[in-house]
C-alpha positions in Angstrom: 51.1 -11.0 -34.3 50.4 -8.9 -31.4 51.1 -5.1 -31.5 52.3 -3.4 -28.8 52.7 0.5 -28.5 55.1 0.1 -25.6 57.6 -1.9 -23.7 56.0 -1.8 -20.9 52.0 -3.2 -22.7 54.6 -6.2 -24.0 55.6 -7.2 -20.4 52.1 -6.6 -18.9 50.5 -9.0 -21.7 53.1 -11.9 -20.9 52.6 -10.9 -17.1 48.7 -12.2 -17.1 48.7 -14.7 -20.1 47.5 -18.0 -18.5 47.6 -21.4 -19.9 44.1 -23.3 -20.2 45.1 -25.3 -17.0 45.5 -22.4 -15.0 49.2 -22.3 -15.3 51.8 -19.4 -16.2 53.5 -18.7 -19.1 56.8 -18.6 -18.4 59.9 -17.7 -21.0 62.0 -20.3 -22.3 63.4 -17.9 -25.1 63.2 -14.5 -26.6 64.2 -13.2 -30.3 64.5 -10.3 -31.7 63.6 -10.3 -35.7 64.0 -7.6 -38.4 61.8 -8.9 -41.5 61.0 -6.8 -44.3 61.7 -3.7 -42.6 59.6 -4.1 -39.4 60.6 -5.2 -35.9 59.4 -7.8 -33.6 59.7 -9.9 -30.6 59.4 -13.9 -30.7 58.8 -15.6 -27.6 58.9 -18.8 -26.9 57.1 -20.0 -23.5 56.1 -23.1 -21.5 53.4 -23.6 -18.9 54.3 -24.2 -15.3 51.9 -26.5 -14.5 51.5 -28.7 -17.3 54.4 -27.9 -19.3 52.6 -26.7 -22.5 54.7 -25.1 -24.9 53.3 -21.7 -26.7 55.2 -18.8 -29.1 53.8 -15.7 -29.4 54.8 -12.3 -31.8 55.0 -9.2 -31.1 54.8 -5.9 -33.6 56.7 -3.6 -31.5 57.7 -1.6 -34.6 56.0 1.4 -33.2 58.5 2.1 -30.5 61.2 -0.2 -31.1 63.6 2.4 -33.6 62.4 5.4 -30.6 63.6 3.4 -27.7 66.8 1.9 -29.2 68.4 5.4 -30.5 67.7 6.7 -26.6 69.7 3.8 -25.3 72.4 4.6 -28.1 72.6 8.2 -27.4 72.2 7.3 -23.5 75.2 4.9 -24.2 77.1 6.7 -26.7 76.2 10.3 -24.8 75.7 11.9 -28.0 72.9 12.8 -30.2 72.7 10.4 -33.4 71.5 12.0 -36.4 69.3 9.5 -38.4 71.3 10.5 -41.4 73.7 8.6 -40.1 75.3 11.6 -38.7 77.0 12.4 -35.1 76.4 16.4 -33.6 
């Protein structure tokens, strides 16, 4: 697993991940997982060149719960109390 502090240091780590050919990585599929109380990002790539298949996880725990409760309250345009509780 690959932790990640940021969006952002997720993209830029698929961005220049190269295959042993010299190909890219590109995305065939992404999931999002919630296993014993810890987010991550599943990936599933192929090569360009030489079609290569690869998966890769990512630990983006540490700003996964931050950056989804922005978008809510971006979305929502209220502040979400983690209580569970709208002010």
């Amino acid at each position: 697993m690959i932790k990640v502090n940021n969006r952002k240091e997720q993209t830029n780590y698929l961005k220049n991940l190269k295959c042993e050919c010299g190909g890219n990585f590109l995305e065939l599929e992404k999931f999002h997982n919630y296993i014993d109380g810890g987010h991550s990002d599943l990936y599933k790539l192929f090569c360009d060149e030489c079609n290569t298949r690869k998966e890769l996880v990512f630990d983006i725990d540490s700003y996964f719960t931050k950056e989804f409760l922005e978008t809510f309250n971006k979305f929502y345009k209220k502040k979400y109390d983690p209580r569970h509780k709208f002010i």
